[in-house]
C-alpha positions as CSV (number, residue, x, y, z in Angstrom):
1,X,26.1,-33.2,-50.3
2,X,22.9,-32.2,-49.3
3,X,22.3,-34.4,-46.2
4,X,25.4,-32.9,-45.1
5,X,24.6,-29.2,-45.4
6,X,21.2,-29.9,-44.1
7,X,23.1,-31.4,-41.2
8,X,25.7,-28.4,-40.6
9,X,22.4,-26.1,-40.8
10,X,21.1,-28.2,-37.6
11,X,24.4,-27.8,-36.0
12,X,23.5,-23.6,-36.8
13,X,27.1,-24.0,-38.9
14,X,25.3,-23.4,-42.2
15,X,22.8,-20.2,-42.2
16,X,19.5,-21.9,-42.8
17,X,16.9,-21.3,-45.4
18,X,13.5,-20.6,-43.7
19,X,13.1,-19.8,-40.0
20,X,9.2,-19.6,-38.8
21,X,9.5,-17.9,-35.6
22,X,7.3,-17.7,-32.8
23,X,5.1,-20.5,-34.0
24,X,2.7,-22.8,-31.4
25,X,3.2,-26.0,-32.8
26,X,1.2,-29.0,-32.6
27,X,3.8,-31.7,-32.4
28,X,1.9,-34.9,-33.4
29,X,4.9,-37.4,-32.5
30,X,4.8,-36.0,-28.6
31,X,1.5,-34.4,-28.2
32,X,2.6,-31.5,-27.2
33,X,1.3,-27.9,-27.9
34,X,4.3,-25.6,-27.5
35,X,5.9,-22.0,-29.0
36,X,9.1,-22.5,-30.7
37,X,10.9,-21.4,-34.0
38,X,10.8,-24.2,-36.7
39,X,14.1,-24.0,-39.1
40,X,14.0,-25.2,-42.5
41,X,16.5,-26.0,-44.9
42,X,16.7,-27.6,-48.5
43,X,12.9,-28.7,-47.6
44,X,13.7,-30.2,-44.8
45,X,12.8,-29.1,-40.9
46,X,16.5,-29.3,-39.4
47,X,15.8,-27.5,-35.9
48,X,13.2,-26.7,-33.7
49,X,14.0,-23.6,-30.7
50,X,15.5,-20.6,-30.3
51,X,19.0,-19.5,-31.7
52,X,19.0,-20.1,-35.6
53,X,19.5,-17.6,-38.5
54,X,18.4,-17.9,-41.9
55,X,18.2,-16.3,-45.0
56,X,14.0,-15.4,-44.5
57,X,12.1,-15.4,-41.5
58,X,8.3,-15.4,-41.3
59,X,7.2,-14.0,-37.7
60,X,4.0,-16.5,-36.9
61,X,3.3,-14.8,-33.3
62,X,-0.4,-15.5,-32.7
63,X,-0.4,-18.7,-35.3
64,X,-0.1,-22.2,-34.8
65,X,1.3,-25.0,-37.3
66,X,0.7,-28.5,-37.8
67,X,1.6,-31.0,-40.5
68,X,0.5,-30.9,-44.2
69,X,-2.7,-32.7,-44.7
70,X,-2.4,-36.4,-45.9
71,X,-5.6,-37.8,-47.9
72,X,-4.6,-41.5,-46.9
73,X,-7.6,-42.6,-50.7
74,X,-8.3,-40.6,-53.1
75,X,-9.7,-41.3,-56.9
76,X,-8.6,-38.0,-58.6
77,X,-10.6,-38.6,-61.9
78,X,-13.7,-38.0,-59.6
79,X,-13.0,-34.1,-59.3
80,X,-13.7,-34.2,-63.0
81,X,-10.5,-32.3,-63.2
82,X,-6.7,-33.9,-63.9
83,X,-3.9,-33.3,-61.3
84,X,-2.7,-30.0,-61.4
85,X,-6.2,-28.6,-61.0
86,X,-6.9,-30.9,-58.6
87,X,-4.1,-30.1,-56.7
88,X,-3.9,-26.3,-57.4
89,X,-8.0,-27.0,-55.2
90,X,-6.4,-28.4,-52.2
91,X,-3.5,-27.5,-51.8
92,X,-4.1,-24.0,-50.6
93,X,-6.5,-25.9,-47.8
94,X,-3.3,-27.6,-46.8
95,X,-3.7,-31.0,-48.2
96,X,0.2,-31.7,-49.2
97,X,0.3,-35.5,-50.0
98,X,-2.4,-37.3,-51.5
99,X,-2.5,-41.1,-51.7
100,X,-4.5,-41.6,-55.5
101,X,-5.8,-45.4,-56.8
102,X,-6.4,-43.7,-60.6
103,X,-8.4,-46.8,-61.2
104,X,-11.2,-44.6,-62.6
105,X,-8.7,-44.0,-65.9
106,X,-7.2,-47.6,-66.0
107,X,-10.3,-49.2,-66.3
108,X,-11.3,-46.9,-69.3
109,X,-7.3,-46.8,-71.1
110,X,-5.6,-49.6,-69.1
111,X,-2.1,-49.5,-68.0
112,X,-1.8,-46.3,-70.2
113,X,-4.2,-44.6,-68.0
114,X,-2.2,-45.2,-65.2
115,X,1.3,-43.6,-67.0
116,X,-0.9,-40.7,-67.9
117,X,-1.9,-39.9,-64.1
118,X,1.6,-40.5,-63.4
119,X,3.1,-38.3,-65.4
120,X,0.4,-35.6,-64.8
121,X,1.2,-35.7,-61.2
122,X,4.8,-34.9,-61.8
123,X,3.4,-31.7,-63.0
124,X,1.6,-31.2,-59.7
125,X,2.5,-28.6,-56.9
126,X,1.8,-31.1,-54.2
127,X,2.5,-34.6,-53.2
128,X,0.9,-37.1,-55.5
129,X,2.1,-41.1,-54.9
130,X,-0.2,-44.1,-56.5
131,X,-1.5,-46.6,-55.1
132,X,-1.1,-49.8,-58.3
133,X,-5.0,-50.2,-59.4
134,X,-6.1,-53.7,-58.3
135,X,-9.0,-54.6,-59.6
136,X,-9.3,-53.7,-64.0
137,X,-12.1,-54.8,-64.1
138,X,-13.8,-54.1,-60.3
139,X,-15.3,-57.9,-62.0
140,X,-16.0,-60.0,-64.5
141,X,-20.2,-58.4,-64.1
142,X,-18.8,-55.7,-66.6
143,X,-17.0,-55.0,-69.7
144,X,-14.4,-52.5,-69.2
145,X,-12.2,-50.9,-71.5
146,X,-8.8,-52.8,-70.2
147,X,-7.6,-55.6,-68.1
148,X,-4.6,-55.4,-65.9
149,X,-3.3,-58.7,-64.5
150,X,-0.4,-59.0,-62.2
151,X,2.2,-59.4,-64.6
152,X,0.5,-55.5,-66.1
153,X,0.8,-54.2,-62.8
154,X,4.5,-55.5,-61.9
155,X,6.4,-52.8,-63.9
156,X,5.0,-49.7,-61.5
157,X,6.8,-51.6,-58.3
158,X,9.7,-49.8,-60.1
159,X,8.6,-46.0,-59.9
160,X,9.1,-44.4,-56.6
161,X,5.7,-42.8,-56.8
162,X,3.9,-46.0,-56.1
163,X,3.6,-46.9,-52.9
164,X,1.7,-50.3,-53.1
165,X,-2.0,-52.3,-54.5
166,X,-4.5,-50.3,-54.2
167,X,-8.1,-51.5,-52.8
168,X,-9.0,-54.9,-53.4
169,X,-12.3,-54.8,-54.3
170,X,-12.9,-58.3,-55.5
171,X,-13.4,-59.4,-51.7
172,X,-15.1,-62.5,-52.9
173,X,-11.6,-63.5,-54.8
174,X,-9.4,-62.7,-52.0
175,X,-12.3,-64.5,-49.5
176,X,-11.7,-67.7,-52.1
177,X,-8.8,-68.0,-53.4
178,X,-8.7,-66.5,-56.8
179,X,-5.3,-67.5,-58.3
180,X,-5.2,-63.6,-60.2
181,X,-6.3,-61.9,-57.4
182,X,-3.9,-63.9,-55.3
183,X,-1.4,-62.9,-57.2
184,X,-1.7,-59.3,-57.5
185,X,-1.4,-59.7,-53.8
186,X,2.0,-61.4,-53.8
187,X,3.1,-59.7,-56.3
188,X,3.2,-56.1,-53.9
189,X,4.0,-58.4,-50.9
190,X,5.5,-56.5,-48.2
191,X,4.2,-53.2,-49.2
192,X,0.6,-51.2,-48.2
193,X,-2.2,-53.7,-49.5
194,X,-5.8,-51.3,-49.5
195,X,-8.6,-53.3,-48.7
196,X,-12.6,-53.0,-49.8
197,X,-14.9,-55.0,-48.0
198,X,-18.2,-53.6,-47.8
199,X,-19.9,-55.2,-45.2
200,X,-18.4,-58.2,-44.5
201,X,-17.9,-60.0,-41.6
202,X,-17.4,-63.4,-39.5
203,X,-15.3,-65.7,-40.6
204,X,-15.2,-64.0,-44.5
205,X,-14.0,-61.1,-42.6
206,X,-11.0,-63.2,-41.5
207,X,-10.2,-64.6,-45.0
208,X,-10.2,-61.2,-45.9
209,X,-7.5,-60.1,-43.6
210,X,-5.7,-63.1,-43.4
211,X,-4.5,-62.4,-47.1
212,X,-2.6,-59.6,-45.4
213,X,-4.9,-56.7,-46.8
214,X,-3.9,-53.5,-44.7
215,X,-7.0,-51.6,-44.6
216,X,-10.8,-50.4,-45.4
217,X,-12.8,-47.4,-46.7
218,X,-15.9,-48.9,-46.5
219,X,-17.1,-48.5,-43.0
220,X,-20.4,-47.1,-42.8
221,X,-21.2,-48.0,-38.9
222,X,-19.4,-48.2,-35.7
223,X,-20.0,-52.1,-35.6
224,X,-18.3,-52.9,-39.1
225,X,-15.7,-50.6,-38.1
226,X,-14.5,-51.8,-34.6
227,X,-14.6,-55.6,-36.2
228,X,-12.3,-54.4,-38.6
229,X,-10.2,-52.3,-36.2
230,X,-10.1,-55.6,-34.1
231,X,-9.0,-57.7,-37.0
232,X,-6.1,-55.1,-37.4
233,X,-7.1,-52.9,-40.7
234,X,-6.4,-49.4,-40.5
235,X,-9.6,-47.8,-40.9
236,X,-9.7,-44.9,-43.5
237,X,-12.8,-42.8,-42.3
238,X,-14.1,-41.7,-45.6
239,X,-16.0,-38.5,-46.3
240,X,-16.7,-38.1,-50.1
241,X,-19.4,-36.1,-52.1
242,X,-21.6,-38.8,-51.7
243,X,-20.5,-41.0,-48.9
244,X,-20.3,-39.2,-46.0
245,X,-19.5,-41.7,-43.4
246,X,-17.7,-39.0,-40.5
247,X,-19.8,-38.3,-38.2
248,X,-21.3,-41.6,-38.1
249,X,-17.8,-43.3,-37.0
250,X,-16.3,-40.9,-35.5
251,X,-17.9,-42.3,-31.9
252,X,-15.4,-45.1,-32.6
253,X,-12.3,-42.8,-32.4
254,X,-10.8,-43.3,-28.7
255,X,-7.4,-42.1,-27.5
256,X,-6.7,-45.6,-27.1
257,X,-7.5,-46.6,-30.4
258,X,-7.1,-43.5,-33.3
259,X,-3.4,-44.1,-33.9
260,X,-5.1,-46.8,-36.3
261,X,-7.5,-44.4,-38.0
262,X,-6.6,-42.1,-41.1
263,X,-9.0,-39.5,-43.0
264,X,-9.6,-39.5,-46.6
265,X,-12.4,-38.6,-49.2
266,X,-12.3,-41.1,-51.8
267,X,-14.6,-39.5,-54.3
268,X,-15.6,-35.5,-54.1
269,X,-17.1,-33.8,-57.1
270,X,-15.7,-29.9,-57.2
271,X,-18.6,-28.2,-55.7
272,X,-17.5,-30.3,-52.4
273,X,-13.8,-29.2,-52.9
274,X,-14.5,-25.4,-53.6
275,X,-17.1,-25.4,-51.3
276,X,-15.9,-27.4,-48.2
277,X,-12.7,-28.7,-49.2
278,X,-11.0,-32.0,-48.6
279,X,-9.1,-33.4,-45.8
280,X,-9.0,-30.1,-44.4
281,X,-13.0,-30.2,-43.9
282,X,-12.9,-33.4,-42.3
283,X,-10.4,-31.6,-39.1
284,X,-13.1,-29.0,-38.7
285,X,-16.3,-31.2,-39.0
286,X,-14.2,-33.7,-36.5
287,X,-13.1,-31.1,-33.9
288,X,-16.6,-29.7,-34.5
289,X,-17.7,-32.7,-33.1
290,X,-16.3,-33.0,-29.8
291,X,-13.1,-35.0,-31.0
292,X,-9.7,-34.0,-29.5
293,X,-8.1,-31.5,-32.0
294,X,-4.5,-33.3,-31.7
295,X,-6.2,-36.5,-32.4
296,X,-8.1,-35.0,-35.5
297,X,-5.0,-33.7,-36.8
298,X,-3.1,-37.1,-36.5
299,X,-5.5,-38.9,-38.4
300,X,-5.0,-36.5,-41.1
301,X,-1.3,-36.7,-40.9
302,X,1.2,-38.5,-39.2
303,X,-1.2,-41.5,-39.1
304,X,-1.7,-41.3,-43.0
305,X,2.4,-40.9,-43.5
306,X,2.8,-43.8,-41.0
307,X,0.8,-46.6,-42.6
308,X,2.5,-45.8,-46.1
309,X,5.6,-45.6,-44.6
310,X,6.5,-42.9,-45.8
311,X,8.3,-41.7,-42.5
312,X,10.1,-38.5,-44.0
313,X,6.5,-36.7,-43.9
314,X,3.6,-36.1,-41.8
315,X,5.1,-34.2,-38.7
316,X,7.0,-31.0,-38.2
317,X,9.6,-32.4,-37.0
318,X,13.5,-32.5,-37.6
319,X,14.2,-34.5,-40.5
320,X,11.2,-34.4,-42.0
321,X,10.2,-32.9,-44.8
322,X,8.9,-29.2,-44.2
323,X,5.3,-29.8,-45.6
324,X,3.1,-27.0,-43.0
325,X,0.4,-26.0,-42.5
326,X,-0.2,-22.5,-40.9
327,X,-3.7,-21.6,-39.2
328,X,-5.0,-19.3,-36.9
329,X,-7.7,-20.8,-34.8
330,X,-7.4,-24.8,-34.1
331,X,-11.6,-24.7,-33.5
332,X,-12.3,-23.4,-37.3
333,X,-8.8,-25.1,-38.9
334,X,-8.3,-23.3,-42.0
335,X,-4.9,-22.7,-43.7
336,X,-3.3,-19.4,-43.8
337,X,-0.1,-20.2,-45.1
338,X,0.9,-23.8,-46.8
339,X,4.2,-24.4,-46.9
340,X,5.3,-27.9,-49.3
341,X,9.3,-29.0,-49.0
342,X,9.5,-25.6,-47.2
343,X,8.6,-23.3,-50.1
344,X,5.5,-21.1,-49.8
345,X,2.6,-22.3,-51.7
346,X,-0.4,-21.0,-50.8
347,X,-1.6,-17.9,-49.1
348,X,-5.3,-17.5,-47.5
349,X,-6.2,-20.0,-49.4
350,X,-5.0,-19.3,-52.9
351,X,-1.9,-20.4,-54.8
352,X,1.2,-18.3,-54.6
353,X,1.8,-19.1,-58.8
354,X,-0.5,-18.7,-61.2
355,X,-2.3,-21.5,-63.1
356,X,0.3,-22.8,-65.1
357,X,-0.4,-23.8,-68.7
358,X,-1.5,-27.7,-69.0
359,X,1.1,-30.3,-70.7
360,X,-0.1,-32.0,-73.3
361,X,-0.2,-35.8,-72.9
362,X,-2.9,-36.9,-75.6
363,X,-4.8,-39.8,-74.9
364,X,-7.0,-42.1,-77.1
365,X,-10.6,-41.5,-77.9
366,X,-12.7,-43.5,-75.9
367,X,-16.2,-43.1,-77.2
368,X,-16.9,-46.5,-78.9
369,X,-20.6,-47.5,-79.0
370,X,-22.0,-49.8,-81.3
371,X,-24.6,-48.8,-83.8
372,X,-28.4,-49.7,-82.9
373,X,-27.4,-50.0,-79.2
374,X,-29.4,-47.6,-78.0
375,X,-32.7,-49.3,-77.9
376,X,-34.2,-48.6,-74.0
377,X,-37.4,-50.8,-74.3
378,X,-38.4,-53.3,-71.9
379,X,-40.6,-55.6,-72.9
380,X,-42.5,-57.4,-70.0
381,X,-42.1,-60.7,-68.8
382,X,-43.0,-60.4,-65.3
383,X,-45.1,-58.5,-63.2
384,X,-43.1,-57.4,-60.4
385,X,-39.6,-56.1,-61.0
386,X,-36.2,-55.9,-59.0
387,X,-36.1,-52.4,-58.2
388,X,-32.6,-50.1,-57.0
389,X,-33.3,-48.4,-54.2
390,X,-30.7,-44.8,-54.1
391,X,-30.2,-43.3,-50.8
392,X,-28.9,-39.8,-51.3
393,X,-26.2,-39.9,-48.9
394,X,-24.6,-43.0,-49.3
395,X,-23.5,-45.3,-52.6
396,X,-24.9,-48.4,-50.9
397,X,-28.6,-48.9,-52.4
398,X,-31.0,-51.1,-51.9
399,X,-32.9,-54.4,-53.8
400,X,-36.7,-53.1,-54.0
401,X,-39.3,-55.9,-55.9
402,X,-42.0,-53.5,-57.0
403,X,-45.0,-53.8,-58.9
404,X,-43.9,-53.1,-62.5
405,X,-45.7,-50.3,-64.6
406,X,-47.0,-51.9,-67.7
407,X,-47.9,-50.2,-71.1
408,X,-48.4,-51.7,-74.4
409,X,-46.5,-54.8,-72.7
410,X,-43.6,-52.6,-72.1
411,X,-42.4,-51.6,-68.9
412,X,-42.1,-48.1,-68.6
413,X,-41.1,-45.7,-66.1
414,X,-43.8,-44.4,-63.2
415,X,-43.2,-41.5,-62.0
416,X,-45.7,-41.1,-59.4
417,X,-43.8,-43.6,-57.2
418,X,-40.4,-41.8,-58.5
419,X,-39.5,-45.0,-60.5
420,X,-37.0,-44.3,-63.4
421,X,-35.7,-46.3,-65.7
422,X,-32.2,-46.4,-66.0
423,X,-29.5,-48.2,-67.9
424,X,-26.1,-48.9,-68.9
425,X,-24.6,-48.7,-72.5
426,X,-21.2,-50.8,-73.2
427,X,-18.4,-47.6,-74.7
428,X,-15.4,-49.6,-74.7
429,X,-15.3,-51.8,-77.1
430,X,-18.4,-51.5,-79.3
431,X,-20.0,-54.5,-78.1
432,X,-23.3,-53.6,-78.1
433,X,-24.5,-54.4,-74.6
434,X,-27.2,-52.6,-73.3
435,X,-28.7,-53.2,-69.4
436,X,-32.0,-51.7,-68.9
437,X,-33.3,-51.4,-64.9
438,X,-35.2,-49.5,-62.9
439,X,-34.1,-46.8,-59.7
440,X,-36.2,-45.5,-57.5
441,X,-35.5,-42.5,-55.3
442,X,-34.0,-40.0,-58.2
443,X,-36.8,-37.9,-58.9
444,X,-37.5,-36.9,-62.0
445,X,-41.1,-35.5,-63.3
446,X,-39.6,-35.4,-66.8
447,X,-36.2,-35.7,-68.9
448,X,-33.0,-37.7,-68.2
449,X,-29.3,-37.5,-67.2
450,X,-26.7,-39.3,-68.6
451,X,-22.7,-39.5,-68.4
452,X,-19.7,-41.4,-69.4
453,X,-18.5,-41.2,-65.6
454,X,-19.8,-44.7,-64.2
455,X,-17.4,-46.0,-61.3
456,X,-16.1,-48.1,-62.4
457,X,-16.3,-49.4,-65.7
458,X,-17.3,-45.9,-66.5
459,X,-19.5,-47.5,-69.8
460,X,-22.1,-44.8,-70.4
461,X,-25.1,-44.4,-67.4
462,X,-28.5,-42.8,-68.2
463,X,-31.2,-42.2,-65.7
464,X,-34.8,-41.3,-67.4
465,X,-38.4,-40.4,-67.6
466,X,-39.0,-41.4,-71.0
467,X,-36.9,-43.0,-73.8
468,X,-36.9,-40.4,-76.0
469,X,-35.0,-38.1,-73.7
470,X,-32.5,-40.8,-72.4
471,X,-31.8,-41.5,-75.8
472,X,-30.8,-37.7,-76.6
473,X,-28.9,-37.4,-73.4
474,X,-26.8,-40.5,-74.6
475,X,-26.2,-38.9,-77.7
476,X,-24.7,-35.9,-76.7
477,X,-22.1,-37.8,-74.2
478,X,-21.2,-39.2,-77.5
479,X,-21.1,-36.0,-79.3
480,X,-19.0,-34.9,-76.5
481,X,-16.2,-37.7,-76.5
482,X,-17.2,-38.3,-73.0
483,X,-19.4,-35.8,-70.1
484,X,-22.1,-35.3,-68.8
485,X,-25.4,-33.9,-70.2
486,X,-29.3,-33.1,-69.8
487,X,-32.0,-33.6,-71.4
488,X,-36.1,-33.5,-71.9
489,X,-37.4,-35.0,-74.9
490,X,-34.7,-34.4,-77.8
491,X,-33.8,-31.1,-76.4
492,X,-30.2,-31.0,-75.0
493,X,-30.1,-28.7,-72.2
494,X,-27.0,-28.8,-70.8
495,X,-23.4,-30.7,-71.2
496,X,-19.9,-30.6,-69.2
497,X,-17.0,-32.0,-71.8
498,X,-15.1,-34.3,-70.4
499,X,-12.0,-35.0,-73.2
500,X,-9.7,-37.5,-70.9
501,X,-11.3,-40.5,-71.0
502,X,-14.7,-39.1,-70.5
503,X,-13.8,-38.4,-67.2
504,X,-11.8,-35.3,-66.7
505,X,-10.7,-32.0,-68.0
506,X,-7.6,-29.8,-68.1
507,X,-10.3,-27.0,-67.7
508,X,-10.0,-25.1,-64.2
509,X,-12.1,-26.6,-61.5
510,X,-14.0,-23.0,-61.3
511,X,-15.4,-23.4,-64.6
512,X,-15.9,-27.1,-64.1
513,X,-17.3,-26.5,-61.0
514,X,-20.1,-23.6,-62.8
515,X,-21.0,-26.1,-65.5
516,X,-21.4,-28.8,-63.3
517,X,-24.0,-26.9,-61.0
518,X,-25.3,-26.1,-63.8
519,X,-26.2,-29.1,-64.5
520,X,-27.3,-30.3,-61.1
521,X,-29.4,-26.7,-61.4
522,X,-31.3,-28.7,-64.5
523,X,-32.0,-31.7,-63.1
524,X,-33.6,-30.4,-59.7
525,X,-36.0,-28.5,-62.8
526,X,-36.4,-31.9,-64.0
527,X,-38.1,-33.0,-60.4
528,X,-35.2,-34.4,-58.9
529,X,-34.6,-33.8,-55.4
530,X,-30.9,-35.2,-54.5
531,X,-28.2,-32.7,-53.6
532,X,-26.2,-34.6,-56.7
533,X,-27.9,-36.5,-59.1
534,X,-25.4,-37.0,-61.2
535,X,-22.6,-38.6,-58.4
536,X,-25.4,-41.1,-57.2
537,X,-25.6,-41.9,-61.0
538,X,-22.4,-42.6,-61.4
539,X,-22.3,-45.4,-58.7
540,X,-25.3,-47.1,-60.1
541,X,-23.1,-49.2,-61.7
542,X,-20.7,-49.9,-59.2
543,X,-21.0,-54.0,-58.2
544,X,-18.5,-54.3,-55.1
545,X,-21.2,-51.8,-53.4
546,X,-24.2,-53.8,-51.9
547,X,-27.0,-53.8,-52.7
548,X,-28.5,-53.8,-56.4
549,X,-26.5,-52.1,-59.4
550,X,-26.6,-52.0,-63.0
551,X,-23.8,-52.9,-65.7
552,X,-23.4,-52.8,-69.0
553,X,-24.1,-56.8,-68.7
554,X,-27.2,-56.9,-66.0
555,X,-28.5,-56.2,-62.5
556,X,-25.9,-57.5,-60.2
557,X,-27.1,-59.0,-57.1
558,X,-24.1,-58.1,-54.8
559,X,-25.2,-59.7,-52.0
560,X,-24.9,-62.9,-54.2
561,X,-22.2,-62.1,-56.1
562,X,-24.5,-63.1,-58.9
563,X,-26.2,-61.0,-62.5
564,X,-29.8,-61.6,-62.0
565,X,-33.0,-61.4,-63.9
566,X,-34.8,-58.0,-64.4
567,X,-37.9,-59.6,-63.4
568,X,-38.8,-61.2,-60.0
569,X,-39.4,-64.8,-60.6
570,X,-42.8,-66.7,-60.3
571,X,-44.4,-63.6,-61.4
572,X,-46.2,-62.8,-65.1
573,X,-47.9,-59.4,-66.8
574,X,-50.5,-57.9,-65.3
């Protein structure tokens, strides 16, 4: 029996697997910062001190250790890559666990999506649990390619991999009483309920919670965060690609109050990952910061393992599951050794095993776009327009009425005040729905982008100079079965293949990562001037996220909950 073999190790009966001597360990549960020797047997930690043999022993004089990384929300369909590359990224920078919502996937395949993430994270070398999607569709402002109700949802309570709902983001259902939304909530009762309220506050606020959602993401500001702290959410501090919320909160984190704060990166494209890394990045900018390194490496740890309840993880400490990470300098936290269920992964900051060979699991085409849909002219019927306004660092945007640029009574895109037109083609289901806007803040002198990745609907998303080039950019995603592309007039420049669902591949995240800079390398040519075009794209379209986006059905007012006109009433052509 393995408990009691792991047991007679403890009692130094049984000749242990693993012994890491002369280790300084960062004990989250007491706080202390102590050299000891850290036995390990059948994954498990069984000892900490002096006086134990084992079958290997790894001298770790002049290292410290600390728990495996926890990323407490994470959409893995966002790296562009499936599991195992995703994990065989991390991993090695000591993120063991990760908490996915594959609601990217599910809203594209449905319930098969989620089976597919499932069984691809079986494959993985680290951690992966799921958190139920809640919300397929984010709304009904979008046409998506499934819907998953409660009853859909009920048969994951049954795999140990799931831990609970993932984020609610239909606040204004859970604010009002929405029977399905209600009960999606009841029907995960009594297990870890994700929130998403952008935003809210006051008495909504305390609907919100009072439906006994768990936590938020979506803190951008100290204020929004300590009113939700108050309330009793667990604040996830976010740091994606995109939304890089960190430093701004992290003058919220106290010693009184970071027991109730976890890290996690919701959405990183793989230039982010390869470059910075993951939860891992978050430690160093933290500590960077001035914040105490034990507290840093709680709220990427034992916090994380805490509010899932998953209390066999998250400290090394006896009993617990022998996920380590190994560093040498707590001020520049980077992993030298990663040890997961106390095997040796990963090595200064590669895996131990090679890139193993992907499994198959095939999945359904998903390219599905009606004929004669692509028609991107707006004819005029007002003379001032509802406008989004991107901010490069963040996926909130804002609701801009402009002066529309008028030609031929069309409305066309201006690109001496950097307003593009940009719209959203239905791929699901062939229903022909087309939503033409306008952005401003992108960039571009000439050309389009376009991709199938368009949180989270993910219907096809084209940002553009001119028709004629968004048009060709749509067409090659097509061509593709799903990606990204480039293009300037009916020249294709670039492309990235995304096969699953048009929003990952089993290719490795190097290679994803070269063609995807590659194409951010094309559209900075084009004139634009954000860091990632093509991830500030992709949440365009995204209508839980104040304040103007951009479906495959209309604007969305998100403020008001509403679809609005194009044009700004009370207004006609120039």
């Amino acid at each position: 029996m393995a408990l009691a073999e792991r047991i007679a190790a403890a009692r130094g009966d049984v000749r242990a697997d693993l012994v890491l001597r002369n280790a300084t360990l960062y004990n989250v549960l007491s706080g202390d910062i102590y050299p000891t020797d850290i036995v390990i047997h059948d994954g498990y930690v069984v000892a900490l001190g002096p006086g134990y043999e084992a079958a290997e022993e790894i001298d770790l004089t002049g290292m410290s250790v600390c728990p495996g990384f926890m990323d407490a929300h994470v959409h893995i369909e966002s790296s562009l890559c499936t599991p195992p590359e995703y994990a065989r990224a991390v991993l090695p920078r000591g993120v063991t666990s990760v908490m996915t919502d594959p609601h990217e996937i599910a809203n594209v395949l449905g319930a098969d999506g989620i089976s597919y993430m499932i069984e691809r994270g079986r494959e993985t070398p680290f951690n992966m649990f799921v958190m139920a999607s809640s919300c397929v569709p984010a709304t009904d402002m979008e046409t998506s390619g499934a819907r998953l109700e409660a009853d859909e949802l009920a048969p994951l309570l049954k795999d140990p991999m799931v831990l609970g709902l993932a984020e609610m983001m239909n606040y204004p259902g859970v604010i009002y009483g929405d029977d399905a939304v209600l009960a999606k909530l009841d029907a995960f009762a009594g297990m870890p309920l994700d929130g998403h309220a952008p935003s809210v506050t006051g008495k909504p606020l305390n609907a919100y919670v009072a439906a006994g959602i768990h936590s938020d993401h979506e803190c951008t500001t100290v204020e929004e965060a300590r009113e939700k702290l108050r309330l009793g959410l667990t604040i996830f501090i976010r740091e994606g690609t995109t939304t890089r919320n960190l430093k701004p909160l992290l003058p919220l984190v106290t010693p009184m109050n970071h027991t109730r704060m976890c890290f996690c990166t919701d959405d990183r494209q793989p230039n982010s990952l390869l470059d910075e890394g993951a939860i891992d990045h978050m430690v160093r900018v933290a500590i960077a910061e001035g914040l105490d390194p034990m507290m840093a490496i709680r709220m990427a740890t034992v916090n994380t393992a805490n509010y899932f309840r998953l209390y066999d993880r998250g400290a090394v400490a006896v009993g617990r599951r022998a996920d380590i990470v190994v560093f040498k300098d707590v001020k520049d936290l980077r992993a030298s050794m990663v040890f997961r269920d106390g095997v040796l992964v990963a090595r200064d900051g590669a895996m131990i095993a090679g890139r193993a060979l992907a499994q198959q699991i095939p999945v359904r085409p998903s390219m599905n776009v009606a004929a004669g849909a692509l028609d991107f002219r707006v004819h005029a019927a007002g003379a001032r327009i509802h406008v989004i306004g991107a901010d490069p660092d963040q996926v909130v945007s804002e609701n801009l009425i402009l002066d529309a640029k008028i030609e031929d009574e069309l409305v066309v895109s201006d690109i001496e005040r950097d307003i593009l037109k940009i719209a959203t083609i239905e791929r699901h289901k062939a229903s022909g729905n087309i939503a033409k806007g306008f952005i401003q803040g992108v960039g571009l002198n000439r050309g389009a982008i376009a991709g199938s990745v368009a949180h989270d609907h993910h219907n096809i998303i084209v940002i553009g100079a001119d028709d004629v080039s968004m048009e060709a950019a749509v067409r090659a995603v097509m061509a593709l079965g799903g990606g990204l592309a480039v293009a300037d007039g009916g020249s294709i420049l670039g492309t990235l293949a995304l096969p699953v669902a048009g929003l990952m591949t089993d290719a490795p995240m190097e290679d994803v990562r070269r063609d995807y800079d590659a194409l951010i390398t094309l559209a900075h040519e084009l004139g634009s001037t954000m860091h990632d075009p093509f991830m500030l794209m992709s949440f365009m379209g995204l209508e839980v996220i104040p304040s103007l986006k951009l479906t495959d059905i209309g604007l969305v007012d998100v403020e008001k909950f509403a679809v609005i006109d194009l044009f700004d009433a009370g207004t006609t052509p120039a």
